[in-house]
N, C-alpha and C positions, 0 to 999 in steps of 0.2 A: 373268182366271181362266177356263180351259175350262167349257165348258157343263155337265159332269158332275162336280161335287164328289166324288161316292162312287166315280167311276172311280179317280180319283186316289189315293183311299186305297185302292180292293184293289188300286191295280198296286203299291202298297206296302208291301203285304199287310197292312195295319188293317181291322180288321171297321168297318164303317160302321154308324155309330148316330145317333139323331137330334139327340144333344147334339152330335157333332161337326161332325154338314153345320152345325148352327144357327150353331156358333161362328163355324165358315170362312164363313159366309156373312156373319157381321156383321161378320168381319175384312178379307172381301173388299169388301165397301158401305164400308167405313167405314175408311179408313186411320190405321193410330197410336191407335187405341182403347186406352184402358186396362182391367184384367180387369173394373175393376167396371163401365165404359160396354160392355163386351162381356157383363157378365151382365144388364145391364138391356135394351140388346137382345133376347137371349135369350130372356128372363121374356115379355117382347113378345110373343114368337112359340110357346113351348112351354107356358110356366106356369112352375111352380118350379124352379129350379135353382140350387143352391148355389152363392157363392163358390169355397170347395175344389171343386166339380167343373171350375168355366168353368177355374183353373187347371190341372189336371188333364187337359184336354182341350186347352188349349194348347200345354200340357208333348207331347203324344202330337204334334199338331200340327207341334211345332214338331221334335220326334225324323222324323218322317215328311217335313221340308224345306217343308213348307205353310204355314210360316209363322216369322214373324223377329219377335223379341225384339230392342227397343231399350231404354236405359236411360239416358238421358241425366242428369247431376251433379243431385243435388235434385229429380228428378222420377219420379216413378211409372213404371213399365214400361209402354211401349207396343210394340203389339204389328200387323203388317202383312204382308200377303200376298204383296208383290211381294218375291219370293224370287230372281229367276232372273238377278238380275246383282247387281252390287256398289256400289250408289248410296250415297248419304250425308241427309245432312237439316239441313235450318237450323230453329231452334228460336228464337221470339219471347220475350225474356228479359220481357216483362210479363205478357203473356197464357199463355205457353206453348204457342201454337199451332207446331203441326210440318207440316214440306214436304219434299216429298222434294227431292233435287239429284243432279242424274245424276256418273258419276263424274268426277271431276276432271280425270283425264288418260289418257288410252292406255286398254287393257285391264284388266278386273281383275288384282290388286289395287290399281289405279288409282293407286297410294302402292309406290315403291320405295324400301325400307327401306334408308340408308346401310350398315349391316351387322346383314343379319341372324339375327347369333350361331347359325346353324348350324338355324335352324329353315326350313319349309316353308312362306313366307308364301302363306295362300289367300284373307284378305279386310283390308281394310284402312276404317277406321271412320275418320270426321270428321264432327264434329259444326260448324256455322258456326253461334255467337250472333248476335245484334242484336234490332232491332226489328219487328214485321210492317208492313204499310200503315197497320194501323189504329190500333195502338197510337202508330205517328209521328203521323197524321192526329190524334188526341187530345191528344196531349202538345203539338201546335204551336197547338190551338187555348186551350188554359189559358194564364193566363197567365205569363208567364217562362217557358212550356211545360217545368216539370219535376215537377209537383203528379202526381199521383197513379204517377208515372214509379217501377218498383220494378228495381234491377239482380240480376239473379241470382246469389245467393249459393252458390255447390258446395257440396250438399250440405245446402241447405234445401230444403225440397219449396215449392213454388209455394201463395202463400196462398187463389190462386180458384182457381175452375176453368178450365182452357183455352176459351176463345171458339171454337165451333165454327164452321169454317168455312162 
């Protein structure tokens, strides 16, 4: 992220406020935040601020290209700053921890569509399940290593919280 947060929104023409640098700042520190690790951040550093606003300011965020909305099957939105190419992310099916992964192949949209029915493709999403290091490193040390092992189900929200990296 450039050194001036507030540049980036007037050259966007967004009024700069203190709820928005806060957010973009938590979402630049902190990749794949979800709104409520991005409001509790926030709280951190301002004091109060709503749920409905930290979305709110994301939504504007994210209107102004400062920031990217992910939504992976059964998990809460997260939300990241690296905006300026077309990357992908592997997602830990126990933990839920996320990692970026650069694009696949060639240029954006990294993914050529066999036919693509007449539209304009400009981004192309892949999500890769498995495991992370830690959650394998746990599951081989139990034993028969499949005890506490949960597979992700589409469309169920994850039962902990993701393990910060």
């Amino acid at each position: 992220m450039p050194d001036d947060p507030a540049d980036l929104l007037r050259q966007r023409g967004y009024r700069v406020t203190g709820q928005r640098l806060a957010v973009l700042r938590a979402v630049s520190r902190e990749p794949h935040m979800t709104a409520d690790a991005v409001a509790k951040t926030v709280r951190a550093e301002l004091g109060a601020i709503s749920l409905q606003a930290v979305y709110d300011v994301l939504g504007v965020l994210g209107d102004a290209g400062l920031v990217r909305r992910i939504q992976p099957a059964g998990s809460a939105a997260r939300f990241e700053a690296r905006v300026s190419d077309n990357h992908h992310h592997v997602i830990c099916r126990v933990c839920g921890r996320t990692a970026d992964v650069d694009c696949s192949v060639g240029s954006a949209p990294c993914l050529t569509a066999v036919d693509d029915m007449g539209y304009e493709i400009d981004e192309a999403e892949v999500i890769y399940w498995g495991r992370c290091p830690e959650c394998r490193a746990t599951a081989s040390q139990l034993k028969g290593g499949q005890h506490g092992r949960r597979e992700h189900v589409p469309g169920r929200a994850f039962d902990r919280a993701p393990v910060e990296p």
